[in-house]
C-alpha positions in Angstrom: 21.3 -18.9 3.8 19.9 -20.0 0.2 22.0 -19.9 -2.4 22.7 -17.3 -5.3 20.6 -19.6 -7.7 17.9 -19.2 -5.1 18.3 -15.7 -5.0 18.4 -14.5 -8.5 15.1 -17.0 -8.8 13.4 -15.8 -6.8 14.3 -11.6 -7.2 14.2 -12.1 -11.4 10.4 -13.5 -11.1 9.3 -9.9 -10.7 11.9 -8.7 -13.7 9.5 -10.2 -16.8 9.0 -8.1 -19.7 5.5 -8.1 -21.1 3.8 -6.2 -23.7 0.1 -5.0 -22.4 -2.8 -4.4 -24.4 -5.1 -1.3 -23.7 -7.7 -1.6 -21.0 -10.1 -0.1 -22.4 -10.4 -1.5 -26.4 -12.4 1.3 -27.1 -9.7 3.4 -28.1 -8.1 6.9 -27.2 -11.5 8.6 -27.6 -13.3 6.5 -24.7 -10.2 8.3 -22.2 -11.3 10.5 -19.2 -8.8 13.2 -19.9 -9.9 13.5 -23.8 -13.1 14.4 -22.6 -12.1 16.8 -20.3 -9.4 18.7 -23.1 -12.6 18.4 -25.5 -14.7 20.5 -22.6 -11.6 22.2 -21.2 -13.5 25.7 -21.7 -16.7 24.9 -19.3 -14.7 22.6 -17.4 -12.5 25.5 -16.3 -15.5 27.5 -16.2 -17.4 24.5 -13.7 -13.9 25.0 -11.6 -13.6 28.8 -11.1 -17.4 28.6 -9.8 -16.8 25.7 -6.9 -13.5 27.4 -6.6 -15.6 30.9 -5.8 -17.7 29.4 -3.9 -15.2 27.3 -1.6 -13.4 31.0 -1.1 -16.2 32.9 0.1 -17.3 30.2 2.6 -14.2 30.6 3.9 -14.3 34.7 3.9 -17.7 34.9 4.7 -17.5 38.9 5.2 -16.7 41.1 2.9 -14.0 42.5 5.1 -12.6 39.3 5.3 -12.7 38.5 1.2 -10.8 42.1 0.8 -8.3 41.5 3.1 -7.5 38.1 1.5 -7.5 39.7 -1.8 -4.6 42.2 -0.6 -2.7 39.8 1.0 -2.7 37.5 -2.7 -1.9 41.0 -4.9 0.9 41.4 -2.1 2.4 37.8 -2.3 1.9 38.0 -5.9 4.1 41.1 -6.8 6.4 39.7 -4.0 6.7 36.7 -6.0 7.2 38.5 -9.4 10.1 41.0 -8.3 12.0 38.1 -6.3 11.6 34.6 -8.4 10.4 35.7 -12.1 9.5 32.8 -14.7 9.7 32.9 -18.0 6.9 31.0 -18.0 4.4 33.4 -16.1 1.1 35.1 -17.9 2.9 38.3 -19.6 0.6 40.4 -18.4 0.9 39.5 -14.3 2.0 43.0 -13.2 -0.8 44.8 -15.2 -3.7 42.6 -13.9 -2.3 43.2 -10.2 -2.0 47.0 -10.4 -5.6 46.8 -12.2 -6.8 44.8 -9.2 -5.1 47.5 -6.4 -6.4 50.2 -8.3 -10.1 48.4 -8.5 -9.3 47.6 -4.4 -8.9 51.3 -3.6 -12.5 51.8 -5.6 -14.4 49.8 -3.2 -13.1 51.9 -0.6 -14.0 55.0 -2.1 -17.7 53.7 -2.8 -20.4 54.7 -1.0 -22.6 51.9 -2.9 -22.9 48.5 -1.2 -23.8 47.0 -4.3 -21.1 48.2 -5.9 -18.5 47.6 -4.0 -20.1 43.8 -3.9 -19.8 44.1 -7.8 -16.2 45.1 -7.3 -15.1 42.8 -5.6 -17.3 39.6 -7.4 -15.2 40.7 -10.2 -12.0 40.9 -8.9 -12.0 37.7 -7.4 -14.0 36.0 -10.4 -11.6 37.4 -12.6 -8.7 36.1 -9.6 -9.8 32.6 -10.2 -10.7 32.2 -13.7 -6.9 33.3 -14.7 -5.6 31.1 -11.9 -8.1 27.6 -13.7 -6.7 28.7 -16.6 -3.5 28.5 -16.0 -4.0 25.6 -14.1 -5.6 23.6 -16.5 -4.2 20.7 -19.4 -4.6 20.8 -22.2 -4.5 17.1 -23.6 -4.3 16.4 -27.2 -4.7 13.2 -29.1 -2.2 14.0 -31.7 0.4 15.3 -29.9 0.2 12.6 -27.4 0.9 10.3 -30.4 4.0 11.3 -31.5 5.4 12.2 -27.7 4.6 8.6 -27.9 6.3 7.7 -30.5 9.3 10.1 -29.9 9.9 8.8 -26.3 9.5 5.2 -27.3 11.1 4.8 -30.7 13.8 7.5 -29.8 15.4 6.1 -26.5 14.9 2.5 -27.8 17.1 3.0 -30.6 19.8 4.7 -28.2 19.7 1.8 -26.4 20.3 -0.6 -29.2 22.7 1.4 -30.2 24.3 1.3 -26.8 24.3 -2.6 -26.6 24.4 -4.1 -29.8 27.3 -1.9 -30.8 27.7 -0.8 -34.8 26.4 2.1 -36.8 23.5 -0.1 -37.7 22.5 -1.3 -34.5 20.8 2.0 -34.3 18.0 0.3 -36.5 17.7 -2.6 -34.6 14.8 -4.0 -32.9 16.8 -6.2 -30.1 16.0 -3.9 -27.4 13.3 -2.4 -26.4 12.9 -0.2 -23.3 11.4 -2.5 -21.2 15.0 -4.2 -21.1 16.2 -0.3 -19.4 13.2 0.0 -17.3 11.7 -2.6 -15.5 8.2 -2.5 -14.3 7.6 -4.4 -11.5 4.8 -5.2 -8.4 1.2 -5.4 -8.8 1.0 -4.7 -12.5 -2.1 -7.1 -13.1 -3.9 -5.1 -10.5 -3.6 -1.4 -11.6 -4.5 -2.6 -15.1 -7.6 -4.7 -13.2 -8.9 -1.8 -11.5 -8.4 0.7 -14.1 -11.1 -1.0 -15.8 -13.6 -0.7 -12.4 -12.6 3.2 -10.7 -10.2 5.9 -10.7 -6.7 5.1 -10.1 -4.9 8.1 -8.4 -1.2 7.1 -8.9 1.8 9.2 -6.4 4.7 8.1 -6.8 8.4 9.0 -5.1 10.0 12.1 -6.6 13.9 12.3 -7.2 14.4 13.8 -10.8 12.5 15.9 -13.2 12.6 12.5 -15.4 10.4 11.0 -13.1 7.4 13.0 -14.9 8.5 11.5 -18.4 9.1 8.4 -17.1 6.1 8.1 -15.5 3.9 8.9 -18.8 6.1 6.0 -20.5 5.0 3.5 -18.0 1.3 4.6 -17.8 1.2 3.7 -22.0 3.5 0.5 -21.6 1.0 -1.0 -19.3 -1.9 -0.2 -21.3 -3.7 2.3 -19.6 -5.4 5.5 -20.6 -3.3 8.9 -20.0 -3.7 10.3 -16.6 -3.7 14.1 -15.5 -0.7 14.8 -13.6 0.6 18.2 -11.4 3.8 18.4 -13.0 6.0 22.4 -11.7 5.3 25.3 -13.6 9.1 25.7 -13.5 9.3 22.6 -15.9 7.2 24.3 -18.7 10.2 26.9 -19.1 11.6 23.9 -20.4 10.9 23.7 -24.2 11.4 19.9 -24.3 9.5 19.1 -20.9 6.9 21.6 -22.3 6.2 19.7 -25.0 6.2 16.2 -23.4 3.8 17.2 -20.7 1.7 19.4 -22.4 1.3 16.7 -24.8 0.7 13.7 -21.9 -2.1 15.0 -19.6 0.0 17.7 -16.9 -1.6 20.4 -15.3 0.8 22.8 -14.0 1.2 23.6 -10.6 3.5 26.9 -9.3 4.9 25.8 -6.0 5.8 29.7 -5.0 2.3 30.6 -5.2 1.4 29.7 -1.7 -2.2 32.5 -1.5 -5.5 30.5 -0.2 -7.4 31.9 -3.9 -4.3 30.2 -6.1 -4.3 26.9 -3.9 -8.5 26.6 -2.7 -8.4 26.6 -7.1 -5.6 24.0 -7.6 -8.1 21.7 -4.8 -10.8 22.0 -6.8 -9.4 21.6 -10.2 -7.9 18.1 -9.1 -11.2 17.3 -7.1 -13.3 17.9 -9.8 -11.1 15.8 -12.5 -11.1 12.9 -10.3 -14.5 13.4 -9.8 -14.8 13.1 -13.9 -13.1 9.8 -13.5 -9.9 11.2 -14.7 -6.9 8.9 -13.4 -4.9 10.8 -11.9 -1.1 11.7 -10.8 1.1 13.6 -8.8 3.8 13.8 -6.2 2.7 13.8 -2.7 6.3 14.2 -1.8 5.5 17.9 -3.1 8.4 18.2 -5.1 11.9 16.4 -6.0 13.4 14.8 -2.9 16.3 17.2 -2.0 18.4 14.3 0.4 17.9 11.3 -1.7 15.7 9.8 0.9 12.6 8.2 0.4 9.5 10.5 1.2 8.9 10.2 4.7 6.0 13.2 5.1 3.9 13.7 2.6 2.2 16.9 1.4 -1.5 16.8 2.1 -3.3 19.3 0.3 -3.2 17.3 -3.3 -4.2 14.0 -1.6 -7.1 15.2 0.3 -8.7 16.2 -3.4 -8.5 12.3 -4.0 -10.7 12.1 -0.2 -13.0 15.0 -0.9 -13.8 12.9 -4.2 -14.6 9.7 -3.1 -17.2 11.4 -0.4 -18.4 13.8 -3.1 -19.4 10.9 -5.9 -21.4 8.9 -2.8 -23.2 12.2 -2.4 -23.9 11.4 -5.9 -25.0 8.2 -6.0 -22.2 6.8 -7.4 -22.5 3.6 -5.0 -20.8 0.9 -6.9 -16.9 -0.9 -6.2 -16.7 0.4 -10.2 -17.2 3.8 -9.3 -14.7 3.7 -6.6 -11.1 5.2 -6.4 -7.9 3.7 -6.0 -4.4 4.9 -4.6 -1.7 3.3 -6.1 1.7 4.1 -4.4 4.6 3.7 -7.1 8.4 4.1 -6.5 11.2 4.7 -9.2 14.9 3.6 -8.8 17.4 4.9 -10.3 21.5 4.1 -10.0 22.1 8.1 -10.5 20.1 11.2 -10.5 21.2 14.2 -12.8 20.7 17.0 -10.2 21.9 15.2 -7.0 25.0 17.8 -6.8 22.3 20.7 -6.2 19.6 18.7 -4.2 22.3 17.7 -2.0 23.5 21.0 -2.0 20.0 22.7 -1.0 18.6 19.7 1.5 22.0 20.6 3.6 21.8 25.1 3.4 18.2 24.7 4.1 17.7 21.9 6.3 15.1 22.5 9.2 13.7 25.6 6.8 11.1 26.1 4.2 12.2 24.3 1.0 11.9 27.2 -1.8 12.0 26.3 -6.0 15.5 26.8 -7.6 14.6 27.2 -11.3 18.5 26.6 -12.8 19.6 23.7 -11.6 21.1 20.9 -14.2 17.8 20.5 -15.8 17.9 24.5 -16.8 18.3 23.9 -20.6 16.7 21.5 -23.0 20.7 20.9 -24.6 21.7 19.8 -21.0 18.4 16.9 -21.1 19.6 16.4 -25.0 23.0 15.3 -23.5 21.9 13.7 -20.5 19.3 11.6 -21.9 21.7 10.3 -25.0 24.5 9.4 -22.3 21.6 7.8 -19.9 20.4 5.5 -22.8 24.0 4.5 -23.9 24.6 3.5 -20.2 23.9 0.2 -18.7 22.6 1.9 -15.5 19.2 0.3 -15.8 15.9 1.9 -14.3 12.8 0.3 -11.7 9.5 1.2 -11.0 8.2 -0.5 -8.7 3.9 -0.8 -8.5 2.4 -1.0 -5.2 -0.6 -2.4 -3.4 -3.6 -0.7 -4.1 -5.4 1.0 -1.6 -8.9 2.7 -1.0 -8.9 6.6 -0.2 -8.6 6.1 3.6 -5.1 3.7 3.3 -7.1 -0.2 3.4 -5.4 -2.0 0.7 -8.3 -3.6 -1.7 -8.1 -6.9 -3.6 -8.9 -6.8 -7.6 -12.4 -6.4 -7.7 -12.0 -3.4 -5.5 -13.1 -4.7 -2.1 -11.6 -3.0 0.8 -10.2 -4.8 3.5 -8.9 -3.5 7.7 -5.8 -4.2 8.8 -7.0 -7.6 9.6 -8.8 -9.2 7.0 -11.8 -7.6 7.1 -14.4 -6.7 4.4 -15.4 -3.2 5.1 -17.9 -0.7 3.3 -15.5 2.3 2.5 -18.8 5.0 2.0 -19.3 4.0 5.7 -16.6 6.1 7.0 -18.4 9.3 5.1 -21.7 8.6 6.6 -23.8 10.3 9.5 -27.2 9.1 11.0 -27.9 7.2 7.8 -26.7 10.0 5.2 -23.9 10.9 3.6 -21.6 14.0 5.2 -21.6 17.0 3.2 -18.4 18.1 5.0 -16.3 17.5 7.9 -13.0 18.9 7.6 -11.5 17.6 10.6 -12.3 14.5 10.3 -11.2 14.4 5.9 -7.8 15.8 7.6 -7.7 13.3 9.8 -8.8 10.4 6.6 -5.7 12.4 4.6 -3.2 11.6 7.6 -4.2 8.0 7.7 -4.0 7.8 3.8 -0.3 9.4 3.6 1.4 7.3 6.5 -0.4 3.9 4.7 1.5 5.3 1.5 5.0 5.7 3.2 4.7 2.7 4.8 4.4 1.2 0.6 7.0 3.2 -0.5 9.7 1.3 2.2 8.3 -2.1 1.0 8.3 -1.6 -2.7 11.8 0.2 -2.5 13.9 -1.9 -4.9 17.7 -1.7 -3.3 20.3 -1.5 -6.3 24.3 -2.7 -5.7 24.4 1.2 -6.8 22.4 2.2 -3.3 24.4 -0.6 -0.8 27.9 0.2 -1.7 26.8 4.1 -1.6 25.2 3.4 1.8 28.1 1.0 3.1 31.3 3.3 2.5 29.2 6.6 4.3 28.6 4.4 7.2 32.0 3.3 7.7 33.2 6.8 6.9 30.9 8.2 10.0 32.4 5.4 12.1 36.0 6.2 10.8 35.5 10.1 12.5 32.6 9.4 15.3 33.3 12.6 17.3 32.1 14.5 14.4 28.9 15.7 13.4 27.9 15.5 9.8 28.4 18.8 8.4 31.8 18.5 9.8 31.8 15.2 8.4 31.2 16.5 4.7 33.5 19.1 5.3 36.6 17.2 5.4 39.0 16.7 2.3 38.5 14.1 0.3 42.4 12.9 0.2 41.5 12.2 4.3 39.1 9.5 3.1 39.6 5.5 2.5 38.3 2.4 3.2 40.7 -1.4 3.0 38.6 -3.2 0.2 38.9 -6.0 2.0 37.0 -3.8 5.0 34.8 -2.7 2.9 33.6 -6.1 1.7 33.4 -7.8 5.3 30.5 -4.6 5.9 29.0 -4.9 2.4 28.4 -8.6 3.0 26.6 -8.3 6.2 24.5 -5.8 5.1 23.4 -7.4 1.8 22.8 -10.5 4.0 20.3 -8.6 6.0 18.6 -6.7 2.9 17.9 -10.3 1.4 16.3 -11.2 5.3 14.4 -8.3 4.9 13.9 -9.3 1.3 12.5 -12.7 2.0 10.0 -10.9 4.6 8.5 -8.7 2.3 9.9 -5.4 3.8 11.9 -4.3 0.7 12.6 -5.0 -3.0 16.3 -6.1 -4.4 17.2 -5.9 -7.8 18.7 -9.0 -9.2 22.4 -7.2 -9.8 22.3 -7.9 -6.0 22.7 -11.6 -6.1 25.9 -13.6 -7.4 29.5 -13.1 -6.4 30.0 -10.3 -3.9 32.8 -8.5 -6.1 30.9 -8.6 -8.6 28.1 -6.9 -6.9 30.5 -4.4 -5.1 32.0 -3.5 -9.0 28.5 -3.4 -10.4 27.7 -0.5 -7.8 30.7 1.2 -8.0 30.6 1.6 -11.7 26.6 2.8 -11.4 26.6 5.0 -8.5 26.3 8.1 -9.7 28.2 7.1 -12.8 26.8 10.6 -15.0 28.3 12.9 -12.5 32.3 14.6 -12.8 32.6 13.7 -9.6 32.6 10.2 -8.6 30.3 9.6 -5.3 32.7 6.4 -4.9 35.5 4.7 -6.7 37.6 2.2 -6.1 41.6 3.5 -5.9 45.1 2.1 -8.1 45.8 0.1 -4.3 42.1 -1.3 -4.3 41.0 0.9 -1.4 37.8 2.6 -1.7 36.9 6.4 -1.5 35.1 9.3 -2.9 35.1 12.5 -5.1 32.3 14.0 -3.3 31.5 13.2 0.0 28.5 15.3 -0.6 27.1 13.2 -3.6 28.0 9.6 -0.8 25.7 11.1 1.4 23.1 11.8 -1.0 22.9 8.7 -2.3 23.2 7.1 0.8 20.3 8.1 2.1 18.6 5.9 -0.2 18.5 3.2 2.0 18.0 5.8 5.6 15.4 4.5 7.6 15.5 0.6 7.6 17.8 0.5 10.5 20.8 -0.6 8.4 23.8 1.0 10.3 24.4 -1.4 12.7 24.5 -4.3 10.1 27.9 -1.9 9.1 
């Protein structure tokens, strides 16, 4: 086995901090999304028409469109009485009872063209709130100073944090690209941002991730994207600020009627379609075990499908019309609400996932104070840039070329075409494209994973734990006391060494990312995680004990961030 020299070579090449012009020169007026914001009033208009449109095809009776109708004003006031947002339109209740009322008119017509009058309205006025809402609201100035806030702010925290002193808080030593290291296929995503529309989905563990991930759009140099961030976030003062400021479009997970998500579709379709770059979770929403996504949610990516197809209908023929998928993962040593993620994934495992509004994110003074204890940390940050792919999951090269699994040039607008003409529509067979497209992303997401000490020693000492009580399953597993829990260092290194031999293996094969904490002396290594892993939490997921033996505070929080590293088939490295 190479040496640590070797290793730290070879892992730190990825680790180089670089400051990256614009990609376009033109300026913040040339962007996509300003252009959009500038039009936002007939561009929501533009939306509620395809959105109308979509609907009806869908209802194609009257009948059929009433009965949907009902079923939204039921799910609606359902929605209202049992999960209330602060956030929410003031006036929800008062549109609905207009709407029931209005409902029982049509019935009580005699005139077919009346009730048809009715009910255009209704579900006109339906959609046109739901666009609105929907709909960013980008602005130039404001996304200057979130700029400068997010950038100037945390980079004198961290100088602060390093450089120690009052008036290190001044200094200019650090900037956050020595917290949060951007690595992968950086030249690409800044290549092809210049030719098509770069659709970026990254993993989802915290609602940092959103902030973060406007951060790392501007420190590469590319233009703001639109992003789906949770309606629950804009209740948020802070978040509401950041996001409304940095491209989001909100998106209210407990609205689950076909009007409210046919008019999220189109609103992302049609943006992309604009050659908006554009972001959002396919994950859905945070990941509630710590786990890497392993199913994706569909509905969102098949916009980035529908499209593609929709600008060949166009015309738009050329590679620098086409768009991109870029998978992106973020690593982090700790995430603030772990404790109630962990806490949900386990009550509601095997059942619909449903939005908890207060969780440690509830308050803008709880960010405040985790932010300014994250930045005077030394628990560093990765996001890791994948391969770029074409809509149906081919990975492309830099001018945007799409290749087959093996080698192969092939002609993407091939796979929307029919007897020598593009497809207006083939649902089955986009559904089937969407599949593809989301395993092709997971697949990135394992390989671009970067593995922290924080992540091995979490995943190392739940192992042995399970081993230590075999005859139990794992809810009676996290049930036991704390006290009943410990593992001989010495134990504990023999298993952490085999493991981190087989993560560099898998390292050297291109089958995962290491960070270059994970290379040197193994105690060090083993100390490094135990001080990161979950090192913001009351609890500690792991520590090391006055004897030397290792154990936890929370077997919960152990499991949660074990899971980091599930699914590479690591146990039996243990």
């Amino acid at each position: 086995m190479p040496g640590d020299s070797y290793w730290m070579q070879q892992i730190s090449k990825d680790y180089k901090k670089q400051k990256f012009d614009q990609v376009l020169p033109g300026g913040i007026n040339e962007w996509p999304v300003v252009e959009l914001s500038r039009n936002r009033e007939a561009f929501i208009k533009e939306v509620a028409e395809e959105s109308i449109r979509r609907i009806k095809a869908q209802n194609k009776s009257r009948d059929a469109l009433i009965e949907e109708i009902e079923t939204t004003v039921y799910r609606e006031k359902l929605r209202i009485k049992r999960n209330p947002w602060a956030v929410a339109p003031p006036d929800e209740q008062k549109f609905l009872n207009s709407v029931k009322a209005r409902l029982v008119d049509i019935s009580n017509s005699d005139e077919e063209e009346e009730k048809n009058r009715i009910l255009d309205q209704i579900l006109s006025e339906f959609v046109i709130r739901y666009a609105d809402e929907i709909a960013g609201n980008f602005k130039k100035s404001r996304y200057r100073m979130a700029r400068s806030i997010v950038t100037f702010g945390f980079a004198r925290l961290l100088n602060a944090s390093r450089a120690r002193g009052f008036w290190s808080i001044f200094s200019t030593q650090y900037t956050l690209q020595d917290k949060i290291h951007i690595t992968g296929q950086v030249d690409q995503i800044r290549t092809l941002a210049k030719k098509g529309t770069i659709i970026m989905v990254p993993t989802h563990f915290s609602n940092l991730d959103s902030i973060l991930i406007g951060w790392v759009i501007n420190a590469l140099g590319l233009p703001a994207f639109i992003y789906g961030a949770g309606l629950n976030l804009f209740n948020i003062k802070i978040f509401a600020y950041f996001m409304n400021s940095l491209g989001a479009y909100k998106v209210d997970r407990r609205k689950k009627n076909m009007l409210y998500l046919e008019t999220l579709k189109t609103y992302s379709s049609m943006a992309i379609q604009k050659g908006c770059h554009s972001l959002f979770f396919p994950g859905g929403t945070r990941s509630r075990s710590g786990q890497i996504e392993k199913r994706l949610k569909l509905g969102l990516l098949s916009t980035a499908i529908e499209a593609q197809r929709i600008n060949y209908q166009k015309g738009k023929r050329d590679e620098l019309e086409k768009i991109f998928v870029v998978p992106v993962t973020l690593n982090y040593n700790f995430v603030l609400e772990a404790p109630s993620l962990i806490k949900q994934y386990l009550k509601l495992q095997g059942q619909e996932r449903y939005y908890v509004e207060n969780d440690e994110y509830s308050t803008s003074y709880k960010i405040s104070a985790f932010l300014l204890k994250f930045f005077t940390k030394g628990s560093d940050i990765s996001v890791s840039i994948g391969r770029a792919m074409d809509v149906l999951g081919n990975f492309v090269d830099d001018q945007g070329q799409s290749y087959d699994k093996s080698g192969r040039v092939i002609d993407t607008q091939e796979y929307f075409t029919h007897d020598g003409k593009i497809i207006s529509s083939n649902p089955q067979r986009e559904d089937e494209y969407t599949r593809m497209l989301s395993e092709r992303i997971v697949e990135e997401y394992h390989k671009i994973n970067k593995v922290f000490a924080s992540h091995l020693v979490a995943f190392t000492a739940f192992v042995i734990f399970q081993r230590q009580f075999k005859k139990l399953d794992l809810y009676n597993l996290l049930r036991l006391p704390e006290e009943d829990l410990s593992i001989p260092y010495e134990e504990f290194k023999t298993a952490f060494e085999s493991v981190l031999a087989k993560v560099h293996r898998m390292y050297n094969a291109g089958e995962i990312g290491v960070s270059p904490y994970l290379t040197g002396d193994v105690d060090k290594i083993i100390n490094h995680g135990l001080k990161n892993v979950g090192m913001y939490h009351a609890k500690r997921p792991l520590i090391k004990t006055k004897r030397g033996d290792i154990t936890t505070q929370d077997l919960n929080l152990l499991y949660y961030y074990h899971n980091r590293l599930s699914g590479y088939n690591l146990e039996k490295y243990v």
